[in-house]
ROVO-796477 format. One record per residue: residue in one letter; x, y negated, z negated of N, C-alpha, C in turn. Coordinates in steps of 0.02 Angstrom, whole numbers, padded with zeros to 5 digits, always signed. Layout:
REM ROVO-796477
AXYZXYZXYZ
...
This chain:
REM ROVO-796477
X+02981-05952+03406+03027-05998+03373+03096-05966+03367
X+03138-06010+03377+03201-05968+03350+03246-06022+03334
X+03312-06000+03273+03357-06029+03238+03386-06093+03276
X+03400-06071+03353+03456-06124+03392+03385-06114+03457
X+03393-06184+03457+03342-06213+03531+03359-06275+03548
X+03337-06285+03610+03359-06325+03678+03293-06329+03716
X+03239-06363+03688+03171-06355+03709+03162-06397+03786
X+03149-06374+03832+03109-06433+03896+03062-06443+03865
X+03047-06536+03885+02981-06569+03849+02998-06632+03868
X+02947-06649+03862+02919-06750+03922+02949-06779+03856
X+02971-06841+03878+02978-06894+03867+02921-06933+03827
X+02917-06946+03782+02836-06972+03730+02823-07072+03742
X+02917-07068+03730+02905-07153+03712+02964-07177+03750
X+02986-07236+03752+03043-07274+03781+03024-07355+03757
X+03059-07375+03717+03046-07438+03717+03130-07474+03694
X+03129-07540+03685+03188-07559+03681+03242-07570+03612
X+03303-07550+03611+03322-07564+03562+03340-07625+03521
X+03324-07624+03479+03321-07700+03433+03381-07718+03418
X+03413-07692+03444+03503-07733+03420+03549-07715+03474
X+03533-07712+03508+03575-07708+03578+03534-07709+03658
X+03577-07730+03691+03540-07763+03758+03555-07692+03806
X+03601-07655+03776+03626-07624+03829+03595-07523+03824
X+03554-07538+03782+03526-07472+03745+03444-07482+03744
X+03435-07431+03749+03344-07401+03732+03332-07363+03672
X+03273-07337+03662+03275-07292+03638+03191-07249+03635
X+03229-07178+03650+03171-07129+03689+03157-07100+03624
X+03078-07057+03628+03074-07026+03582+03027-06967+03610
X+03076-06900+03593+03050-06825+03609+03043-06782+03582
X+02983-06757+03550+02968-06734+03525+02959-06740+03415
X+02969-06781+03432+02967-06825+03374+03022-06869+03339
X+03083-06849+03387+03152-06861+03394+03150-06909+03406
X+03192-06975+03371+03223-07016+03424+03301-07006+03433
X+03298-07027+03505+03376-07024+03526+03381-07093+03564
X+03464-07125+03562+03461-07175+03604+03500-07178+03695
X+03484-07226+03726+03496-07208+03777+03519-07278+03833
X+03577-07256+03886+03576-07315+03911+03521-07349+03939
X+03525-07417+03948+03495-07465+03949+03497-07441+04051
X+03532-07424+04089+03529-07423+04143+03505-07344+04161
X+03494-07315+04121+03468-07213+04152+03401-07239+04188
X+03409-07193+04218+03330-07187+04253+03286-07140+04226
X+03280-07126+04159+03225-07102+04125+03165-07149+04117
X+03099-07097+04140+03047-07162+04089+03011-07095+04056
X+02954-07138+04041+02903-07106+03992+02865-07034+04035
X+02891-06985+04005+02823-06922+04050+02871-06894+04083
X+02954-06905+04083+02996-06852+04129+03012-06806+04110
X+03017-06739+04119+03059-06683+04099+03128-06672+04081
X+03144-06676+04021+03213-06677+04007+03223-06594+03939
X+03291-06590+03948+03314-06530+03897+03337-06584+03848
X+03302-06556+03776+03319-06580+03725+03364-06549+03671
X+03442-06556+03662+03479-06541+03601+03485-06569+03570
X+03460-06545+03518+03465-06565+03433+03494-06557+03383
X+03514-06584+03321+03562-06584+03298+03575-06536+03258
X+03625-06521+03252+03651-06459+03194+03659-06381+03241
X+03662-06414+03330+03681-06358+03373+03753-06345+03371
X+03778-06318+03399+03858-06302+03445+03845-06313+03513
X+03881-06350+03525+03880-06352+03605+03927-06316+03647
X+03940-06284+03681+03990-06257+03741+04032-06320+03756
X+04099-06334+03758+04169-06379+03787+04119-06393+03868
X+04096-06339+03898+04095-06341+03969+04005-06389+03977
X+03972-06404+03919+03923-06438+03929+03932-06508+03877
X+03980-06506+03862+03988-06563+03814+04025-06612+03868
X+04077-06575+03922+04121-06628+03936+04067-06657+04025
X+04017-06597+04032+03993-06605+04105+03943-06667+04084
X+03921-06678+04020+03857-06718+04021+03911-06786+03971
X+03966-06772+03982+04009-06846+03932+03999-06843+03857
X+03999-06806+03832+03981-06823+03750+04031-06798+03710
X+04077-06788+03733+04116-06744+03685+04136-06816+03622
X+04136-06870+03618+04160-06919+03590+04108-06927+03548
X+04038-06895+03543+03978-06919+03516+03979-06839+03442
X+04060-06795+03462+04004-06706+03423+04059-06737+03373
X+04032-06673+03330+04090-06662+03273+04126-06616+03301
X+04173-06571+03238+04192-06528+03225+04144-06483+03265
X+04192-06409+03318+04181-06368+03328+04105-06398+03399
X+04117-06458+03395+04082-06477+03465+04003-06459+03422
X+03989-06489+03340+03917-06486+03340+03900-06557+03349
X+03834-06545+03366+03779-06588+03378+03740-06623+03311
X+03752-06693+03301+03725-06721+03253+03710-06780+03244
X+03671-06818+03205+03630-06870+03206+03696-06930+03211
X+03680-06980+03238+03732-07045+03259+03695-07090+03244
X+03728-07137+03221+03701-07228+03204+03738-07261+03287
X+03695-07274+03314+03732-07328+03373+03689-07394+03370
X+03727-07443+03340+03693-07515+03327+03636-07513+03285
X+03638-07488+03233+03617-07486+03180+03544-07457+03201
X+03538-07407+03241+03473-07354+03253+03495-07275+03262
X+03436-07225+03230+03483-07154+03225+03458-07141+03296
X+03506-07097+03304+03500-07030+03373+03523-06984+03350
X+03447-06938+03360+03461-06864+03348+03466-06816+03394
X+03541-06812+03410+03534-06772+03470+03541-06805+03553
X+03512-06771+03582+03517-06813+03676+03482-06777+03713
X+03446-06795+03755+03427-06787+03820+03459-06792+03865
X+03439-06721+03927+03482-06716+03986+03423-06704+04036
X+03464-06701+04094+03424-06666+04162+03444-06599+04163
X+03398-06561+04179+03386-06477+04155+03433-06470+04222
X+03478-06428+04200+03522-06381+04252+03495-06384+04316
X+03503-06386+04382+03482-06365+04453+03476-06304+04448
X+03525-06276+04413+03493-06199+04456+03447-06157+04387
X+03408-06185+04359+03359-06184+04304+03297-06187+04339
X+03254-06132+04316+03181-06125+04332+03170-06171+04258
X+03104-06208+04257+03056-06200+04168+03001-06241+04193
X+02987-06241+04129+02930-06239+04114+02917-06270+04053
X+02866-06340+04032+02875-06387+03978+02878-06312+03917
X+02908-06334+03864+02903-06303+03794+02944-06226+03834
X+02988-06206+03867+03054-06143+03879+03096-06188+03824
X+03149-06128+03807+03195-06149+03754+03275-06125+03793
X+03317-06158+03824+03365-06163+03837+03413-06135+03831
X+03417-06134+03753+03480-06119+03715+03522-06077+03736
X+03485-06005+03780+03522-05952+03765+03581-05964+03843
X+03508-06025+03885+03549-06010+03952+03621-06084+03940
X+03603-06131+03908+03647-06161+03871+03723-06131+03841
X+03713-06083+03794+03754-06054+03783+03766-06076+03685
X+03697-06099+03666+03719-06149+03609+03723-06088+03543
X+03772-06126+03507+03775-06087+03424+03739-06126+03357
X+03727-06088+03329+03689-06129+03267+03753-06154+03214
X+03741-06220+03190+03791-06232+03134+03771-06203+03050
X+03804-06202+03048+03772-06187+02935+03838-06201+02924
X+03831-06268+02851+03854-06280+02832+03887-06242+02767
X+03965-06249+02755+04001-06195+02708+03966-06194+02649
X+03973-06149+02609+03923-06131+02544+03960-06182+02492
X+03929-06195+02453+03963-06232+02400+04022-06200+02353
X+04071-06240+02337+04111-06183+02298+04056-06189+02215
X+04062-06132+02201+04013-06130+02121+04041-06071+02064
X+04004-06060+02025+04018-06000+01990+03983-05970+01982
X+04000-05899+01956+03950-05824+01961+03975-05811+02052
X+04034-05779+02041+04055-05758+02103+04021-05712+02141
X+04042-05690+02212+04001-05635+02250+03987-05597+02219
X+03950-05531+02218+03938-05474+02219+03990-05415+02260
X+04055-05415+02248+04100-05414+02313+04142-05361+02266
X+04188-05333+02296+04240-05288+02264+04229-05217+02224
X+04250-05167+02211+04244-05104+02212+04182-05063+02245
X+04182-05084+02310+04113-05047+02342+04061-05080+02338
X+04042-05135+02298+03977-05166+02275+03970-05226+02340
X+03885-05222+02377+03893-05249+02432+03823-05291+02422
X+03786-05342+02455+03758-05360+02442+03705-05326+02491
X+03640-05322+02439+03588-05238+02465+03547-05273+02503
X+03534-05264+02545+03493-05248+02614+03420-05278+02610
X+03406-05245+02538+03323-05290+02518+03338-05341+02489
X+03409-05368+02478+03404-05458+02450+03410-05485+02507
X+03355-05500+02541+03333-05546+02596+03332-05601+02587
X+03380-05628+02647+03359-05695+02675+03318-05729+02674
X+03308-05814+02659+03245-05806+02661+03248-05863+02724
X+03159-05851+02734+03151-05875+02809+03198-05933+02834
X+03197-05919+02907+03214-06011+02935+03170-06051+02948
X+03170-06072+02912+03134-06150+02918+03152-06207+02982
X+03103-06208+03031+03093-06251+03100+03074-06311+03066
X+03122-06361+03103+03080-06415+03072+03037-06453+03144
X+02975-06462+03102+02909-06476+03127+02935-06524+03192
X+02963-06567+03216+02983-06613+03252+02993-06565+03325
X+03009-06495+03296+03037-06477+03379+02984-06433+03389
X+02929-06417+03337+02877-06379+03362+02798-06393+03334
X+02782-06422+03369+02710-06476+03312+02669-06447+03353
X+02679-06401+03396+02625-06362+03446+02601-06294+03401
X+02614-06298+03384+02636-06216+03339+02567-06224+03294
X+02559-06267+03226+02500-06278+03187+02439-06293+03245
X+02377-06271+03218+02335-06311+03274+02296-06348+03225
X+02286-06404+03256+02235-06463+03248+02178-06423+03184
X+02159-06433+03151+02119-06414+03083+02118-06374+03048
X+02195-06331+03075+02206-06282+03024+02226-06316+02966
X+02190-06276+02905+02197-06294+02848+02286-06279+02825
X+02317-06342+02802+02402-06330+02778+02412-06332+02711
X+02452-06354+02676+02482-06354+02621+02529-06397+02618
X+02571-06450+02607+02630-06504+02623+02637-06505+02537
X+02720-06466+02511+02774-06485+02456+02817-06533+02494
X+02829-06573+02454+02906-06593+02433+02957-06540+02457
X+03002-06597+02491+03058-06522+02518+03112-06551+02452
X+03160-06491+02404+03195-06506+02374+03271-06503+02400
X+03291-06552+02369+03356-06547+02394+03429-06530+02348
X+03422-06455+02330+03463-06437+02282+03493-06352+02323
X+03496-06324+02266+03521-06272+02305+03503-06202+02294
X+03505-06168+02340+03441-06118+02346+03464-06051+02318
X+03404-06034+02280+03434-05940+02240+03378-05920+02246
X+03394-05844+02257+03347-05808+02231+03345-05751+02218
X+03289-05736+02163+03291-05686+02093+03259-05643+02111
X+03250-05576+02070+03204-05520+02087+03241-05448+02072
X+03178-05416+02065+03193-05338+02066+03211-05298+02113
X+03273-05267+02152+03280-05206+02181+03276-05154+02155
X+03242-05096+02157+03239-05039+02167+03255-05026+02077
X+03214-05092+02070+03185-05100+01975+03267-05125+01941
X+03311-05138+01984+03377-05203+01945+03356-05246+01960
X+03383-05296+01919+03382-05360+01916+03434-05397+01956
X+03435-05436+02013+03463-05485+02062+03488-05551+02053
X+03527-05580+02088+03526-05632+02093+03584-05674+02171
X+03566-05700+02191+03600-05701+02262+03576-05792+02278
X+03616-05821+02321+03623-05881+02337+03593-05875+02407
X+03598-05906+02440+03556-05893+02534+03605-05842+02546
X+03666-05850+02532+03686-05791+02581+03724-05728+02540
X+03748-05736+02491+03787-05698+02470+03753-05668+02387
X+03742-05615+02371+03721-05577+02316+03777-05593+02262
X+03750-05606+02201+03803-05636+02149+03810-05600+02085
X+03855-05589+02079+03894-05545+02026+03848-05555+01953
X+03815-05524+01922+03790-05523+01840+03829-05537+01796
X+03820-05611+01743+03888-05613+01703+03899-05573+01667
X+03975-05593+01645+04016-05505+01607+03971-05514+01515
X+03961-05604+01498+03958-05591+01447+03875-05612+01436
X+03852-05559+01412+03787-05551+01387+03752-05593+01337
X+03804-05614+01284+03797-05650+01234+03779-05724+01235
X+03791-05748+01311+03774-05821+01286+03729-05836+01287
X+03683-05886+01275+03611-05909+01248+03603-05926+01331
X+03542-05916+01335+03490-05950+01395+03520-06012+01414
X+03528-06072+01364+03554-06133+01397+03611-06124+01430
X+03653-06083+01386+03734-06083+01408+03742-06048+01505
X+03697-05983+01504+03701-05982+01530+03683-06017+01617
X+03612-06045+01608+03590-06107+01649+03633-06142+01671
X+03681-06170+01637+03745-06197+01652+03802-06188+01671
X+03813-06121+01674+03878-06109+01688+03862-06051+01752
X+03800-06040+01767+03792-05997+01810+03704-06010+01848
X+03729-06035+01909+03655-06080+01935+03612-06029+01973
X+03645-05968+01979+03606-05905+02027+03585-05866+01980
X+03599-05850+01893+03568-05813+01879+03536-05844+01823
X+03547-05926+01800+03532-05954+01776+03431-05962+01776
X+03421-05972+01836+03351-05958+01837+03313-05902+01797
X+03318-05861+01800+03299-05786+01757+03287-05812+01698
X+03305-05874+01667+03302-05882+01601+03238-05941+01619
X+03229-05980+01669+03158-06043+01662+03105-06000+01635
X+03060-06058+01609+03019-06017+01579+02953-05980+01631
X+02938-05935+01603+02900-05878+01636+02936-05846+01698
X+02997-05853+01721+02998-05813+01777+03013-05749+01782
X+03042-05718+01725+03058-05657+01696+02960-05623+01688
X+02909-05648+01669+02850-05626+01652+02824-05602+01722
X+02822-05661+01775+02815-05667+01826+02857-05606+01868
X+02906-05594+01874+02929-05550+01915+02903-05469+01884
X+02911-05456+01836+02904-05392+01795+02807-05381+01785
X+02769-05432+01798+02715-05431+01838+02676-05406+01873
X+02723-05442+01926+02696-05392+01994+02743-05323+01993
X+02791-05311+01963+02817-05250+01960+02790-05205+01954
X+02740-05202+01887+02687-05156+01869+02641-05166+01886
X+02607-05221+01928+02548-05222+01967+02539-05180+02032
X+02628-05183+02056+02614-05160+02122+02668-05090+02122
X+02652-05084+02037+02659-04986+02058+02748-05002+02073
X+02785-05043+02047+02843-05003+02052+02887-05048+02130
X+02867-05092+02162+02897-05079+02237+02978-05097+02229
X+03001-05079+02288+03043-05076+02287+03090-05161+02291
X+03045-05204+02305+03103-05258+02311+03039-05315+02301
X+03057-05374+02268+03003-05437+02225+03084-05494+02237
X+03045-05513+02289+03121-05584+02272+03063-05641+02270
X+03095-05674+02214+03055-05744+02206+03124-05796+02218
X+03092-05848+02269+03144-05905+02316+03121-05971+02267
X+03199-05988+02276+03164-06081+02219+03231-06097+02252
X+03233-06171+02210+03280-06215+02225+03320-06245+02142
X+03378-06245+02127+03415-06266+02075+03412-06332+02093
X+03420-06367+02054+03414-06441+02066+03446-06499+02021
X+03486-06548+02011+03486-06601+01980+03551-06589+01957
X+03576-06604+01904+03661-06630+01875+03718-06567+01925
X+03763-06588+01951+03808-06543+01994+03778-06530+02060
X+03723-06533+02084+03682-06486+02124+03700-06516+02198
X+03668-06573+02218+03687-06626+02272+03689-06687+02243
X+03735-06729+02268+03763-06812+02245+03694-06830+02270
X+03707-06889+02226+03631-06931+02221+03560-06892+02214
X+03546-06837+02204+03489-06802+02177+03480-06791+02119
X+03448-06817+02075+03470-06799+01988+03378-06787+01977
X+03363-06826+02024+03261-06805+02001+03250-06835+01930
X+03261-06875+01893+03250-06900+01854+03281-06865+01774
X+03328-06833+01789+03365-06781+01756+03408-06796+01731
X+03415-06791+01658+03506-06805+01622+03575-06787+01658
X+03619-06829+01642+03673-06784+01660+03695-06744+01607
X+03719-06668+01645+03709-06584+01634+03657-06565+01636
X+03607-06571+01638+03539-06562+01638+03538-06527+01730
X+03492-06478+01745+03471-06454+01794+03387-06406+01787
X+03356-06421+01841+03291-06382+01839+03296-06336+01891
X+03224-06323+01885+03222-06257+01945+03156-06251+01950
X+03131-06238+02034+03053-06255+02060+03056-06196+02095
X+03005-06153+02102+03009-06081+02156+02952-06127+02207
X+02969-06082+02249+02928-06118+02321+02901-06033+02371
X+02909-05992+02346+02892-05917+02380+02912-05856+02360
X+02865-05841+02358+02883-05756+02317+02884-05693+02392
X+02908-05646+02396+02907-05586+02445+02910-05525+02414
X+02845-05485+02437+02861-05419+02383+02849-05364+02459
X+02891-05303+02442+02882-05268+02503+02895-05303+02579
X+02936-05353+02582+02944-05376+02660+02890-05410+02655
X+02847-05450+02625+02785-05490+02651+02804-05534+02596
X+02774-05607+02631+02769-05667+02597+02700-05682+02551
X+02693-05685+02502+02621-05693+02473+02579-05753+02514
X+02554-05750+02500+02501-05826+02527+02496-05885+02486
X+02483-05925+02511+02503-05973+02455+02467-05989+02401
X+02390-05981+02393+02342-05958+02369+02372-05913+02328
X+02396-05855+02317+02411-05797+02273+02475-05833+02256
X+02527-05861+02292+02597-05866+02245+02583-05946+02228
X+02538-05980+02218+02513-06048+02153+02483-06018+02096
X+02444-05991+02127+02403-05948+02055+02447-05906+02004
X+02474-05877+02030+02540-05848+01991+02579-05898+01950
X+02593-05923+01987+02652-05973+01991+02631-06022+01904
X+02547-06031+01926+02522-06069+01880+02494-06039+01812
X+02490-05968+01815+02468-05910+01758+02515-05929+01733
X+02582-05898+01751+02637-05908+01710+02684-05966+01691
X+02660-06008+01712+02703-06060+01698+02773-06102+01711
X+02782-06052+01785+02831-06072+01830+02839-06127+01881
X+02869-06173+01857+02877-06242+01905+02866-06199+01984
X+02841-06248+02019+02811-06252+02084+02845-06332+02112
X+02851-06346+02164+02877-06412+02209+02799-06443+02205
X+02792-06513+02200+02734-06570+02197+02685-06564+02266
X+02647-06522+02260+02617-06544+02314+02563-06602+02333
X+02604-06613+02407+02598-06688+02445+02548-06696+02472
X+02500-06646+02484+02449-06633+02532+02409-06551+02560
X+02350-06568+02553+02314-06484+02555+02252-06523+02604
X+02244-06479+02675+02186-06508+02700+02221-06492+02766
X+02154-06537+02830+02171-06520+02871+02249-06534+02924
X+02305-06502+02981+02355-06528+03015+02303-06541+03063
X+02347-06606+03055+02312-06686+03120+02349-06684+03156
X+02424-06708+03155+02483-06723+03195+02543-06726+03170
X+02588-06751+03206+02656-06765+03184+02675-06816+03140
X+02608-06876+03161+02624-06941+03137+02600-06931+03071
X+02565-06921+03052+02509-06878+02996+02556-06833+02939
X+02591-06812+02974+02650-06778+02946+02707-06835+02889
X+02716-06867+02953+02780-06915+02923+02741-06981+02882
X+02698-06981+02884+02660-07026+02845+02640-07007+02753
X+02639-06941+02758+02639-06897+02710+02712-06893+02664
X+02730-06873+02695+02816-06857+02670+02855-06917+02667
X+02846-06961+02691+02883-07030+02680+02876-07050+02598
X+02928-07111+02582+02929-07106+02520+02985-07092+02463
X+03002-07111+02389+03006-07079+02365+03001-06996+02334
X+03051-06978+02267+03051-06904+02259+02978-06926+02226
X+02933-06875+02216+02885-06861+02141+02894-06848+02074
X+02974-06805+02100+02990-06779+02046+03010-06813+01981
X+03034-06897+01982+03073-06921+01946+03124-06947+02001
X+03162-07000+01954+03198-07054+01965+03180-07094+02041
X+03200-07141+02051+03211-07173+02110+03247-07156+02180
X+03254-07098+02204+03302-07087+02252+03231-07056+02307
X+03266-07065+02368+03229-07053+02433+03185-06977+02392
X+03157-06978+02456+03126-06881+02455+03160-06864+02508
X+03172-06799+02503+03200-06763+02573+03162-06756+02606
X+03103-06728+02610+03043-06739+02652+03000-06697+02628
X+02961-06652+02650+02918-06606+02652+02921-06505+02680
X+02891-06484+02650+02883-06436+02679+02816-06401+02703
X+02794-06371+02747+02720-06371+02780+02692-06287+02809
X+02664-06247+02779+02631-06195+02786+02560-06187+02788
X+02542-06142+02836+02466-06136+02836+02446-06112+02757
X+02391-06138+02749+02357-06108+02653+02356-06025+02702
X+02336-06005+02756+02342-05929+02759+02385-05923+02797
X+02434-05885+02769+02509-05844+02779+02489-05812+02849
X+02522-05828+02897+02521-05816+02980+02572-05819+03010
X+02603-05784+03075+02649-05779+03102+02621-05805+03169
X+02669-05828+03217+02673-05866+03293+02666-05809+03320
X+02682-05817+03404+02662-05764+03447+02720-05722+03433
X+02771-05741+03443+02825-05708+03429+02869-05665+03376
X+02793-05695+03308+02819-05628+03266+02851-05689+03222
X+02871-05747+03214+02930-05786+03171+02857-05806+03132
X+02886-05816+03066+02824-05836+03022+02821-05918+03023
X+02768-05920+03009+02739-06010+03028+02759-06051+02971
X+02823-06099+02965+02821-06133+02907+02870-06185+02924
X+02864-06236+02898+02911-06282+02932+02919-06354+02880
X+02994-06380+02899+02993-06407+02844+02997-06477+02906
X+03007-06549+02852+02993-06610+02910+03055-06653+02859
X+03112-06681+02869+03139-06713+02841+03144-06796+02851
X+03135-06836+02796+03115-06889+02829+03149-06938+02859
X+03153-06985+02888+03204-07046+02918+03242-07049+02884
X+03225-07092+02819+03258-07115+02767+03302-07072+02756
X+03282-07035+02745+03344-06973+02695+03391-06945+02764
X+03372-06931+02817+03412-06928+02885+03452-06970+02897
X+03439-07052+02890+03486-07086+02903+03523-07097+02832
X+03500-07078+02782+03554-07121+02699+03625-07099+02726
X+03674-07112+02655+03729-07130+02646+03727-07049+02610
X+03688-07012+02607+03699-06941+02581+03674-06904+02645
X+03691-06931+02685+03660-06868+02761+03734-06855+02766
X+03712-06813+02818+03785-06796+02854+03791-06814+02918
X+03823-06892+02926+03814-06913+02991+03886-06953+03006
X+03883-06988+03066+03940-07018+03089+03893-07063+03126
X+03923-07132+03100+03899-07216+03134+03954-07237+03162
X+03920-07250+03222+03967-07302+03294+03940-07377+03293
């Protein structure tokens, strides 16, 4: 698996588009994309699939016509054309390209991954007089979404399917026995003033604000002394609700915000999910709703699941799901197996990040 891909893979579906005479629409790999009404694609051909939230190269954007279809910086992203999404496009694989169904492109492509700018917030970097952000506040995984790799789970492995949240991501923990706090990318400064109460701080500071939900302070200091001391315990969640993302409130006051952990890592290893619920549930630390425990069937199986409303409260879409084996496993390649599935609905709303033609 990797961050930026450009998978070869057949053609699944083709059927016609419902609001225009002059359009189709194919579907690859769980993707739909739309397509002229005159290509000579059908069902079962070999095509390279880019998907959205790539970079494309100027020199493959303008050879295959699309430059009128990217954003900014020539990325790749979901389009409304006659009121149906396309994610992404299908091409004819290079001539002077060897493959092979399921090769990944990208690199001979030339494609870049997008990430979107961090939010502006408070509780600044960890930045200035030498202070850098340490080495064991890890990243946490990338998450594939299931659509570009449904080969990966096999047929009766036992999964796990949360709620994917859609707020914004921290995470807490002990280095080398301090106390942390860091956003996906950047390690965040400890506030100066000590004094304010738990609520105050929840609010005015969303990265170290967690440390104060209940039990997660028990929970981390825990396994601290369970496991002898190690050197690094990051527990991953999601902040969520008043300020967090427009239209996500989860059934939540305004000022009001929660917080759900979704993975703990102690020593470079991910717990299992089995060990980080049980925990999770000793102490009394919100966990994301889970959607489903049992056997992976398919893709469709997938989106049938995750469709829907949040669980959490109020009326607004769900973002979709997230999907791990119940036993913690890595692919051939070493990338750990976990994947999240986001749904139509919430892909196409008025809170995606898209552009309609």
């Amino acid at each position: 698996m990797s961050s930026v891909i450009a998978p070869v893979a057949t053609i699944d579906k083709i059927e016609p588009h419902p609001n225009a005479d002059r359009l189709k629409l194919a579907t690859v790999l769980g993707w739909q994309t739309v397509i002229p009404i005159d290509s000579s694609w059908k069902e079962g051909d070999i095509c390279v699939f880019v998907p959205p939230d790539c970079l494309l190269p100027s020199k493959w954007a303008e050879h295959w016509g699309v430059t009128k279809f990217l954003a900014k910086n020539n990325r790749v992203r979901r389009i409304n054309l006659r009121g149906e999404a396309s994610y992404g496009f299908i091409q004819q694989i290079p001539d002077d390209m060897s493959v092979t169904i399921g090769d990944n492109l990208s690199d001979e492509l030339g494609l870049g991954k997008y990430y979107p700018p961090p939010p502006k917030c408070n509780g600044g970097p960890n930045q200035g007089k030498g202070v850098r952000t340490h080495p064991l506040v890890q990243k946490y995984t990338n998450i594939e979404s299931i659509r570009n790799f449904p080969f990966i789970l096999e047929v009766g492995e036992e999964v796990v399917i949360t709620e994917k949240i859609h707020g914004s991501n921290v995470k807490i923990g002990l280095v080398n026995g301090e106390e942390v706090a860091s956003s996906m990318k950047v390690q965040r400064a400890k506030p100066e003033h000590e004094g304010e109460s738990p609520d105050e701080l929840v609010k005015a500071n969303r990265y170290w604000g967690p440390w104060f939900a209940p039990g997660i302070k028990d929970l981390i200091y825990s396994i601290y002394e369970s496991c002898k001391q190690p050197a690094q315990i990051l527990l991953y969640g999601e902040v969520y609700g008043s300020g967090i993302q427009k239209g996500f409130m989860y059934g939540l006051d305004q000022d009001k915000q929660g917080f759900l952990s979704f993975d703990i890592l102690v020593q470079g290893h991910y717990l299992g999910w089995e060990e980080f619920h049980e925990l999770c549930t000793t102490f009394g630390v919100g966990t994301p709703t889970i959607l489903y425990r049992g056997p992976f069937i398919d893709l469709a199986h997938i989106k049938t699941i995750c469709d829907g409303n949040t669980s959490l409260g109020g009326d607004h879409v769900r973002e979709g799901g997230v999907i791990r084996p119940v036993v913690e496993r890595r692919a051939e390649k070493g990338n750990r197996v976990c994947f999240k599935y986001r749904t139509d609905r919430y892909l196409t709303g008025k809170f995606a990040d898209s552009q309609d033609i």
